[in-house]
N, C-alpha and C positions, 0 to 999 in steps of 0.2 A: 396553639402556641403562637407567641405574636411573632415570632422568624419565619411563618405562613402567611402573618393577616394580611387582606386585601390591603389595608391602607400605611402597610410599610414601608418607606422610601424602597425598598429594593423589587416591589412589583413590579410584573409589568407595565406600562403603557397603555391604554385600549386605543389613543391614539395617534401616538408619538411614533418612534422610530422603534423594531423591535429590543428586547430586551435582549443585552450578553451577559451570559453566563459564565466566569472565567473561573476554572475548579483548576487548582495547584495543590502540591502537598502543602503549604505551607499559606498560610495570607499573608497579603504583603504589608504585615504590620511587624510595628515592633512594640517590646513592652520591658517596662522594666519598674521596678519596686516603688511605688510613690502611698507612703501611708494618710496622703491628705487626698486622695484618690478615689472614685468610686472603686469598687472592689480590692483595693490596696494596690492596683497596677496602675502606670499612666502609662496609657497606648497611642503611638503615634506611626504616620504611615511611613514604611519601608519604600522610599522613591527609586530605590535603587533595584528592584525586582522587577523583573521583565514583567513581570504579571499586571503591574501595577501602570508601569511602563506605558504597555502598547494600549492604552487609552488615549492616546494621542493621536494615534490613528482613528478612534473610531466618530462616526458623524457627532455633532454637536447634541446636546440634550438629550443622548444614548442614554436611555437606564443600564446602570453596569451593578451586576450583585459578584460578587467574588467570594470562593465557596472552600475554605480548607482547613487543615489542623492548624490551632494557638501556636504564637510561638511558643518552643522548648520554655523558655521562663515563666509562661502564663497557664502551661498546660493543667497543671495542677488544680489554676482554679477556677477551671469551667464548670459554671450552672446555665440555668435555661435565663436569668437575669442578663446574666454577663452575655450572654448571645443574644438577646434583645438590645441590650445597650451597644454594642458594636453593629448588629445589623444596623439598628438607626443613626448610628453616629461616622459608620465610615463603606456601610452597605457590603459589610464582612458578615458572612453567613457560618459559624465556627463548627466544624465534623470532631463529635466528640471522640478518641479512638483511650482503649484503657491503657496506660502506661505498658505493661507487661506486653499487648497486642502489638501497639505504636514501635518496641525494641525490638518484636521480632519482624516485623514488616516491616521499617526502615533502614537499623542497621543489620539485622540480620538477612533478611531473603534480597530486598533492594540494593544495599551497597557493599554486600558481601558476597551475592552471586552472581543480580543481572549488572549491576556498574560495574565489576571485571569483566564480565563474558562478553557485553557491548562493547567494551575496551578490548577485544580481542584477547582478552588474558583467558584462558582453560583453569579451572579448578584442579588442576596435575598434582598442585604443590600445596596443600592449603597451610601445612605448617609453617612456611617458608615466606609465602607473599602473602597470607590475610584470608586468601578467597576462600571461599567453600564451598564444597558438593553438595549436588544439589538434594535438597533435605524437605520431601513433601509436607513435614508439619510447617515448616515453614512456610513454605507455598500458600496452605491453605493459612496463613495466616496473612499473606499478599492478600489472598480471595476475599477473607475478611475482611479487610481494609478498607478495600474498593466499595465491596458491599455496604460498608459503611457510610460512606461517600454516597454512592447510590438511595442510600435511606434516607440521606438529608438532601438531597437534591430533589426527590420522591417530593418533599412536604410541600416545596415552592415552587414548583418547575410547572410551565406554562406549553407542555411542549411543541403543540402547535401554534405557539408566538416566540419561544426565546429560542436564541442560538445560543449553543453549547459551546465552549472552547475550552476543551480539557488541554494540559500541561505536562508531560513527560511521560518517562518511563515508570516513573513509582503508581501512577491510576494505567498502565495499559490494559487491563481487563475491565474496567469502567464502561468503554461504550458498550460492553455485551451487558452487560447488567439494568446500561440506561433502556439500548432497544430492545432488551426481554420486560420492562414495564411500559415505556414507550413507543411501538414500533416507530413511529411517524417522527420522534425525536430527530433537529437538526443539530447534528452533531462533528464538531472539527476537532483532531485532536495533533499538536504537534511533539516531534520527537525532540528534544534537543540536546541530546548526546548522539552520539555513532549509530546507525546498524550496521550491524558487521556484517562479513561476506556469509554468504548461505552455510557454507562447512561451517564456520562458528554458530551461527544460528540452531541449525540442524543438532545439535549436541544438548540443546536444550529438553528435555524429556517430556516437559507441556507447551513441547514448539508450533504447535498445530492449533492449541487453545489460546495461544499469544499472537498467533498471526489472523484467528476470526476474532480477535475479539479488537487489531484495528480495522479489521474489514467492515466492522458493525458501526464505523464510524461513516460521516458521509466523504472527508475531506482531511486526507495526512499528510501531514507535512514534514518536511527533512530542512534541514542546510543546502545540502550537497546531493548535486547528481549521482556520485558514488554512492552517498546511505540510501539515497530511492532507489538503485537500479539494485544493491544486494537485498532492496526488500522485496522490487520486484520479482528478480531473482528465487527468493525464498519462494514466495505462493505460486509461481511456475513448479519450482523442484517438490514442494512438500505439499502444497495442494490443487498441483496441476490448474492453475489458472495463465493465464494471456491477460496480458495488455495490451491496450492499443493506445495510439498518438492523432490526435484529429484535434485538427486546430490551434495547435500550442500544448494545450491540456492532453496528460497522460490519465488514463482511466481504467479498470478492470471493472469487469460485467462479473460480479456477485450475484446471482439467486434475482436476476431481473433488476439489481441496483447496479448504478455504476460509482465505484469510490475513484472518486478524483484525490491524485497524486498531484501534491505541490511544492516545489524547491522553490525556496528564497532564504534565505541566512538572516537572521536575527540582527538588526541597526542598534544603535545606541542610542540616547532620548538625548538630541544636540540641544534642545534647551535647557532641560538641567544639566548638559554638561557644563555649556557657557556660562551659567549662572554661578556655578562654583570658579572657572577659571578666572572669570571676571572681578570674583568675591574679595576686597582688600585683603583676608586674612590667606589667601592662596599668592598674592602678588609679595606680601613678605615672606612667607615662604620658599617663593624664588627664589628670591635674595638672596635665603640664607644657605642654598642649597647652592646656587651656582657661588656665591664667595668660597662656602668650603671646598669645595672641587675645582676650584679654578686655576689655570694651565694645567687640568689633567680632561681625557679624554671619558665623560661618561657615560656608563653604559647602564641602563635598565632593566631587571624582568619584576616582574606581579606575577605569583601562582600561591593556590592554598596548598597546603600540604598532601600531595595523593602522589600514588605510583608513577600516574600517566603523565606526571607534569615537567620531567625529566630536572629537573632541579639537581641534581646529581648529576649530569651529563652535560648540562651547563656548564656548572663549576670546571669540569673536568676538561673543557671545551675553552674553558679561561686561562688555567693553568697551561694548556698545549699553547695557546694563544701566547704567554708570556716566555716559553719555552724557545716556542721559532723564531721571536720578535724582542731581543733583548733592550731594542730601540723604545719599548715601551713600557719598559719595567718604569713604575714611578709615575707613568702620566696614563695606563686605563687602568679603571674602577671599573668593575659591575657592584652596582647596590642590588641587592635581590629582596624585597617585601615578599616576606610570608604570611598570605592569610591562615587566616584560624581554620582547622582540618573539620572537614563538613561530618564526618564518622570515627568511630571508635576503634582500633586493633590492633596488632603488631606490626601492620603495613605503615601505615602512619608512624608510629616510632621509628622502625626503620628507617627510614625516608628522613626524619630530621635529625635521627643521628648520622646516615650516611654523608647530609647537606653538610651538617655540623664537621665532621671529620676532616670531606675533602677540604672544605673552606678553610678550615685550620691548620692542613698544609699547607696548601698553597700561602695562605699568610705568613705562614715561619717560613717559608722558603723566599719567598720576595717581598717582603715585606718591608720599609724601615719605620726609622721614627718618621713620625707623618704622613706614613702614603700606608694603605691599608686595599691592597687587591681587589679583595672579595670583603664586603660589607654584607653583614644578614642582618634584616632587621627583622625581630621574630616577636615585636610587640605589636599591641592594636595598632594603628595608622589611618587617621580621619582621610576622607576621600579630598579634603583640600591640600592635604601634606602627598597624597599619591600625586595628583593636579601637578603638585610643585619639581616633584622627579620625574616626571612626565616631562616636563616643560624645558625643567634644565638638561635633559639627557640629549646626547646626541643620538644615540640608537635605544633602542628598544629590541631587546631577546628573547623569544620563545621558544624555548626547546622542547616540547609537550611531546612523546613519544605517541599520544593518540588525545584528541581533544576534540567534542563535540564541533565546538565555535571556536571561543576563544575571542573574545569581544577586546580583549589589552592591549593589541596594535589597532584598533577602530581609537580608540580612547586617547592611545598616544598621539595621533597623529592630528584629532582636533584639539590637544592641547599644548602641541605645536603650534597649530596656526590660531589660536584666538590667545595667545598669551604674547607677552614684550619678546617672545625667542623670536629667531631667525625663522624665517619660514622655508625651515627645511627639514629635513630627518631621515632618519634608513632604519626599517623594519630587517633583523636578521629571525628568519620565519622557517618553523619544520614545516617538512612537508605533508605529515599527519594531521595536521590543524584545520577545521573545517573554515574556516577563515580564507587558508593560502588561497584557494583559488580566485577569490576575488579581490586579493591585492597582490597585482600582477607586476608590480615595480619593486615586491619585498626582494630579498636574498633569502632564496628557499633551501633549504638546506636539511639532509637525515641525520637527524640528533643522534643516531645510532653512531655516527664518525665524528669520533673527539677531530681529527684532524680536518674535517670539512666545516664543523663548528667553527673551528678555530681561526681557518682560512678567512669564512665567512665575515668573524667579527673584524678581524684586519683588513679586509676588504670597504666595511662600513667605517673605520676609522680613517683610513686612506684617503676614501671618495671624493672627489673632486665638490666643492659646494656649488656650482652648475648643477652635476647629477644631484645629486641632493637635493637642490630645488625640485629639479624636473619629477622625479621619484614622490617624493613631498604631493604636488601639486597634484601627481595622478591619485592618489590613494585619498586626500583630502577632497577632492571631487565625486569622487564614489563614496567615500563614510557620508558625507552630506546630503547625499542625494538619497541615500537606501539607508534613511533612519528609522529607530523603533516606529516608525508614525507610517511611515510608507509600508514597513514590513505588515503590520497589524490591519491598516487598509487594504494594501491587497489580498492577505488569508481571509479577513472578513465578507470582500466584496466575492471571492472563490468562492467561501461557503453559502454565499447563500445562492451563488450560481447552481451551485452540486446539488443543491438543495428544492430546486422549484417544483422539479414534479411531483413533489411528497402530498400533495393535496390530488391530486390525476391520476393515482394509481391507489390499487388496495393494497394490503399488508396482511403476510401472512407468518405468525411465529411458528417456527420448526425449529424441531432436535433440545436437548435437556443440556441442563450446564453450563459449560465452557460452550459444548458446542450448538451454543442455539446461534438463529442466525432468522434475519426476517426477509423473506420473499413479497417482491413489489413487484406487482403485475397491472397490468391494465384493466379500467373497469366492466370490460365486459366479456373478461378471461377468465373462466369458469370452471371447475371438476365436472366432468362428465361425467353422470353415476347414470348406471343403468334402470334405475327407476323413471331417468327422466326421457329413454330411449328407447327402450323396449316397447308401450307404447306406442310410439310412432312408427317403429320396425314393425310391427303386429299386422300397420294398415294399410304397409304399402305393398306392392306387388312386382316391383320392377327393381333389385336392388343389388346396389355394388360395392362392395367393402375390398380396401387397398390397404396392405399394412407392408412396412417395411420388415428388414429381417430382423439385423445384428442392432441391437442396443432397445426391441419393440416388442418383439416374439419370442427375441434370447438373447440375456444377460451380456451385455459388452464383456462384464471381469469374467465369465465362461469359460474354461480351457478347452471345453470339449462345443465346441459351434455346431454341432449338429442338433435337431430338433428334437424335443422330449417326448414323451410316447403319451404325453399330454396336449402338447405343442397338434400335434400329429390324429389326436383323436378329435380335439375340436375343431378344427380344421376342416376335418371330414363329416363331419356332422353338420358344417356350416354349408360345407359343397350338396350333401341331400337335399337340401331344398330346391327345389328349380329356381324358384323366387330370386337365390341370391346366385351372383358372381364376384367370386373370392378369387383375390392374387394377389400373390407376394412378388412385391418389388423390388427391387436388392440389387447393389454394385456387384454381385458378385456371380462367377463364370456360372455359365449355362450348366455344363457337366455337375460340377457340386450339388448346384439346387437340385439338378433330375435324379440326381441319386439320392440325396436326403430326403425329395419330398415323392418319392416313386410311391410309397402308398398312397397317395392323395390321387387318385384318378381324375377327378372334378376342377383339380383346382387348375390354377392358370397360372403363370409365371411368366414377368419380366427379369432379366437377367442382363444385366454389364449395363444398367442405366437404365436400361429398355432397347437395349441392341438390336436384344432377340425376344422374341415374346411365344409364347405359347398360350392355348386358350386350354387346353387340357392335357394329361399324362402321354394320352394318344396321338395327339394333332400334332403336326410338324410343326417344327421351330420358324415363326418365320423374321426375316429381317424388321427393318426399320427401311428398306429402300434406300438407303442412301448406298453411291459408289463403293464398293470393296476395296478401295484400295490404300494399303495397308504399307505402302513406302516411306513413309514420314516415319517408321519404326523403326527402319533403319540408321535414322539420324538420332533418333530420341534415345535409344536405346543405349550407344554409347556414352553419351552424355551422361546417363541415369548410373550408368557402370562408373564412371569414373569418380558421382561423388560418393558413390554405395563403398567405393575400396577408400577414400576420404574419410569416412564416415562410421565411426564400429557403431554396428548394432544397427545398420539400414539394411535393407534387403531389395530387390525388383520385385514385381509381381506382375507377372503378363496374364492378358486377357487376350480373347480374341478379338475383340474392337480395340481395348486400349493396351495403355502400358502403366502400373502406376508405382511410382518411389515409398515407400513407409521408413518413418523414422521415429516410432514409438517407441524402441526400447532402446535409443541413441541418447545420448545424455541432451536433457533438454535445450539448452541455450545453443550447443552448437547444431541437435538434427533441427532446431527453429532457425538458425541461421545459414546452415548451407539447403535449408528446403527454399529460403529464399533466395539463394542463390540460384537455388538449383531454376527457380520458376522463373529467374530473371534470363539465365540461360537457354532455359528451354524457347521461351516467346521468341526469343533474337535468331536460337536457329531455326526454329519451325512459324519463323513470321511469315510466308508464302505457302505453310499449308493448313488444309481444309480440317483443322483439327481447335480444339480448345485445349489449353492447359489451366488447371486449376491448381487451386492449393485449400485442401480440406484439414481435419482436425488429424494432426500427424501424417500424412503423404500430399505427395504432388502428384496428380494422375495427368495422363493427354489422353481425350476419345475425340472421336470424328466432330465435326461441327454436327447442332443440330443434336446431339443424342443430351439429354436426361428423363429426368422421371418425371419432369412436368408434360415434357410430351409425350411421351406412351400414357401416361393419362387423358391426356387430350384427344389422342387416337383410339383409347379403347371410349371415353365419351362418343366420340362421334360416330364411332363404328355401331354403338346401342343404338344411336340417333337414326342413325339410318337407318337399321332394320327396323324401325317403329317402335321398338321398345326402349324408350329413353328411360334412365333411372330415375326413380321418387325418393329413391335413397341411397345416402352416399356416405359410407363412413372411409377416412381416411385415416389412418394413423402411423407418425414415425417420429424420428426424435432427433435427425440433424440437420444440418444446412442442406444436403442435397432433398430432404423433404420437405424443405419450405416450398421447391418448385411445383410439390403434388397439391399443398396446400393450396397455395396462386390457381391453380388447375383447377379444382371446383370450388374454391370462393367465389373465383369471377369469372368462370367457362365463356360468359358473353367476350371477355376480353381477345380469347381463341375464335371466337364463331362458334362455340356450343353453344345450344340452345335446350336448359332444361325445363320440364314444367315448372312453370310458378310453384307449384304446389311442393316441389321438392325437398325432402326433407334431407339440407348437408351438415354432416360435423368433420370438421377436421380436427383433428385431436393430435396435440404434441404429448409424448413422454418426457413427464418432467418438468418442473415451473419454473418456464424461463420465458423472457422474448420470444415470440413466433406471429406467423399469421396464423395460424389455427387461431380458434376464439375458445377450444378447451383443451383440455389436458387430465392423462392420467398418471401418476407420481411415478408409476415404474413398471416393468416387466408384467409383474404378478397381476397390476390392478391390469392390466391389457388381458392379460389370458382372464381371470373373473371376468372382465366386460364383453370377450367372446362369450364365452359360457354361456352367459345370461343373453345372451341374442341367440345363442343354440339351444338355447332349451324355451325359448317362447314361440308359444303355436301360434299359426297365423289363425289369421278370421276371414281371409279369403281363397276363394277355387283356386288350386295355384294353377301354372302355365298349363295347356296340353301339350309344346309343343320345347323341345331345350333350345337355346338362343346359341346360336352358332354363326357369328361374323366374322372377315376378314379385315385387313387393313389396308387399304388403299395405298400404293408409294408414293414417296412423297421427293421420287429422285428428278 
């Protein structure tokens, strides 16, 4: 099809600057009836869609292909023509969706379950307010959507050249779709409505499939610190993940990816705005606008028809206004333009009857001949006649009860300052609007109080023309400088930051569905399968296998942590051989392991890091040599108690060497924030003793200085070392941060003073494909005990020892 052919203006480059890809629901065209027309439509570009927009940002002689559904008027008459001819004429790539598909994925699952629920509205009421419960056939007609979108990006998509910028909430399942065809796909995708707080989120019934499927993105972005921290938020609560902050940049470590988190709020395009202010047919305008309203005080709002746009509480906010202020009956107006309602249903109705009503009060009530309160204008309005009430208004009102952005105070205020008005004005601004935060001179105000509204607007008509300037001046310096051009540059320049190592690493697709998700590791991070070990375990003769407990040999989600009579058999099969020396290494108390692993005669155990070590069932426990002294638990201890009664659902847990806090079944955000506290506490009073504090995945533990499991492997190294029998083979295997230190241990033993043969054959092996130094990995539990197995059941090929290896460890106090 020629919306693929290499030689379509919407290719990429091979080499110019990469190609963008900007997929929205909609393209930013418009179109309407023209019979002298190819296809009976004349299509021309919608300059006013952000989509179309943030091209301004991006580098010069950028190939830009833009990839979404016809407008509503042209829908009907898409063929494979008509999508040749706009690819080539405006570098519109059109996703055909069928009429019946297009109503239930737009108005029905889009703006009728997630545009409330992101607006924090619950589905409680559907008869009442529009929304609706949530309706799988629906859903899956979301799923189809997107998939649709995914087939047409399939035809043309370059994906180790172009970058991806997908657009809203209507494609959120998109990136899983693009990186289950693409893994390596660079992909940015921004939000630009609300994410609401985790509770609302969490109510969603495929809220798990909506939160991987931005994680599959490289790079997402918000407005507002509030909607990243509740999305944050979410993938802590619902799929247990962390962020971290380093550098500026917020990031979550996904499956070996890291999705870079970006706030910046959406700018206005200041040259097309100026271009219309400027425009003569905008400067008569003025004229006509401030002659009619002149010696009266005006006031402005812009919203289309929705729930959340408080238009109803405005008014009501007018009428209190007129109530307490009898001084201004006759000289304030609000004009209020009502755009055209983006969706279909009884909410929308509501909403312009409610407008309708109160406004009709308040007019009969203070109304006379010639002065008219509350103006609605509920016709079309060219964007030079908004310009012109823009211009002549002294204030501008936003009462939006919840609003992604909210771009109509950016708008008003440079066209304040590029038209013949005064250069001044006052924003009265809710404090729901994802805007308020960065126009910090508005008058913020909770539209939920007609009488704070009200205050508010009296406040703005009052104000001194000093403040007004000043106010004016601040907010006009920030719209100017953080325009659609900057906003679009810098997500661009992010994504392709997020983006570099996508060539450095491999890609691995896991899981079916919603929930696939691609694993990016390094390229010489590998499955360890036992056909490629056994083998080399067959030939050696001196050999040491180190496995962690919990989360390696046994199942973390486990309730029962004791070892399986599996766990237990191969273990002891592994101890028969003299060949090898088997121990299990584990943070956990000496007592538990001696009792769970008492039938293991052979085996050896490190216990509380390596505190204590034992070389077999029989052999005395012996230290690590460091000092006993164990008084700094006297300090820690209380500390640890006061944030545990703080804290529901922390607990202590004493060890003999340490002490340590868990806060795993403490609700996430507060045991992640009083563990920090607790570790900021802990260092400040135990900064003069002999101990370390950490902070692992849920607790904060203190052991002696000198104790982990990088060094009881170094010590049992060296201890072989010395008795002459150095190990030829070394498997290691565990699955968390404190096992990275066994890894470091026989990676690079030279870096201790071990010295193993050359010839040595090491694997370190992580549980799980993620980041590590190990250079392999086995997916989980099960593949760990198969990978024992198959080293206990291969025969060797050499005499094994006469004699069993029995060393001690040297102190090291």
């Amino acid at each position: 099809m020629a919306a693929g052919s290499p030689s379509s203006p919407a290719s990429p480059s091979p080499t110019g600057p990469p190609r963008r890809v900007i997929v929205s629901h909609r393209l930013p065209l418009r179109a309407s009836p023209d019979p002298t027309a190819p296809f009976g439509l004349s299509f021309t570009v919608d300059a006013g869609t952000v989509a179309y927009q943030l091209r301004s940002g991006l580098p010069p002689s950028t190939p830009i292909l833009h990839v979404g559904t016809l407008p509503e008027s042209a829908a009907a008459a898409f063929s494979d023509d008509l999508a040749t001819y706009l690819l080539t004429t405006f570098s519109c790539l059109p996703v055909f969706l069928p009429p019946d598909l297009h109503r239930r994925f737009y108005h029905g699952f889009c703006k009728h379950y997630m545009w409330p629920l992101l607006h924090y509205l619950l589905p409680l009421t559907p008869s009442t307010l529009g929304g609706l419960p949530f309706d799988r056939a629906l859903y899956h007609s979301f799923l189809s959507a997107n998939r649709a979108f995914a087939d047409r990006l399939t035809e043309v998509l370059a994906p180790d050249d172009d970058l991806v910028w997908i657009h809203d909430y209507h494609l959120l399942a998109l990136p899983t779709f693009l990186r289950k065809r693409f893994p390596r796909a660079r992909v940015g995708f921004f939000l630009h409505s609300p994410f609401p707080s985790s509770e609302i989120f969490r109510t969603i019934p495929v809220r798990d499939d909506l939160l991987r499927a931005l994680l599959n993105a490289d790079l997402v972005g918000f407005h507002t610190f509030d909607y990243a921290r509740h999305f944050l938020s979410a993938c802590s609560r619902l799929l247990g993940l962390d962020y971290q902050s380093k550098r500026g940049y917020i990031g979550i470590e996904y499956y070996g990816r890291t999705v870079t988190v970006k706030i910046l709020p959406v700018g206005i395009d200041m040259g097309q705005l100026r271009s219309v202010v400027s425009a003569p047919e905008t400067a008569d305008l003025v004229r006509q606008v401030t002659e009619t309203y002149k010696n009266q005080r005006l006031m402005v709002g812009v919203d289309d028809v929705d729930l959340f746009k408080g238009i109803g509480l405005k008014f009501l906010g007018m009428e209190q206004l007129l109530v307490e202020h009898p001084e201004l009956r006759g000289r304030a107006v609000l004009v209020q333009i009502v755009n055209p309602a983006r969706s279909e249903g009884r909410d929308v109705q509501e909403v312009q009857e409610e407008a309708g009503a109160i406004s009709a009060r308040v007019n009969a009530t203070f109304g006379t001949p010639g002065y008219t309160p509350i103006v609605m204008i509920n016709r079309p309005v060219s964007v030079h006649e908004k310009a012109a009430y823009y211009a002549a208004a002294d204030c501008c009102v936003v009462s939006a009860v919840r609003d992604g952005l909210n771009r109509i105070p950016y708008i008003y205020t440079v066209c304040r300052q590029e038209s013949d008005a005064p250069k001044r004005s006052v924003i009265v601004l809710s404090e729901f609007v994802g805007c308020s935060p960065s126009l910090s001179g508005a008058i913020r105000v909770n539209p939920w109080s007609v009488e704070s509204v009200a205050e508010a607007m009296n406040s703005a008509l009052v104000m001194s023309e000093a403040e007004q300037r000043l106010r004016h001046e601040k907010h006009y310096k920030y719209v100017s400088t953080h325009d659609v051009a900057y906003w679009a540059r810098s997500f661009d320049q992010d994504l392709q930051r997020a983006c570099k190592d996508h060539f450095s690493r491999r890609h691995w697709g896991i899981g079916f569905g919603m929930s696939f998700k691609v694993v990016a590791l390094g390229p010489n991070f590998r499955r360890l399968s036992v056909e490629h070990i056994v083998p080399l375990f067959r030939k050696t003769d001196n050999r040491l296998i180190l496995l962690d407990y919990d989360g390696t040999v046994m199942p973390e989600s486990s309730i029962d942590k004791a070892p399986s009579g599996e766990v237990i058999s191969v273990l002891n099969r592994l101890c028969e051989d003299p060949k090898n020396r088997v121990f299990i290494v584990s943070g956990r108390g000496k007592d538990e392991l001696s009792k769970w692993f008492a039938p293991c005669e052979k085996l050896g155990i490190a216990a509380e890091h390596g505190y204590f070590t034992r070389w077999s069932r029989d052999s005395p426990w012996e230290t690590c040599g460091l000092v006993a002294d164990f008084d700094w638990k006297k300090t820690a201890e209380p500390v640890m108690s006061l944030y545990t009664e703080a804290t529901d659902g922390s607990y202590i847990e004493h060890k003999e060497s340490a002490i340590v806090w868990h806060h795993h079944e403490a609700d996430p955000d507060f045991g992640s924030c009083q563990a920090k506290e607790l570790l900021d506490h802990l260092e400040s009073v135990l900064a003069n003793e002999p101990v370390v504090v950490k902070r692992g995945q849920h607790i904060v533990e203190v052991n002696p200085q000198g104790i982990s499991k990088g060094v009881v492997v170094e010590r049992i190294l060296s201890s072989m070392v010395r008795s002459g029998k150095p190990p030829d083979f070394v498997l290691c295997i565990g699955d968390d941060r404190s096992d990275e230190d066994m890894f470091e241990s026989i990676v690079c033993p030279a870096n201790n003073g071990v010295k193993l043969p050359p010839t040595s054959e090491v694997f370190a092996c992580t549980v799980g494909k993620k980041p590590s130094m190990a250079k392999y990995y086995l997916d989980d539990t099960v593949d760990v005990i198969k990978m024992l197995q198959g080293l206990a059941n291969a025969p060797s090929q050499q005499r094994p020892w006469p004699v069993q290896l029995r060393v001690t460890f040297e102190s090291t106090a």
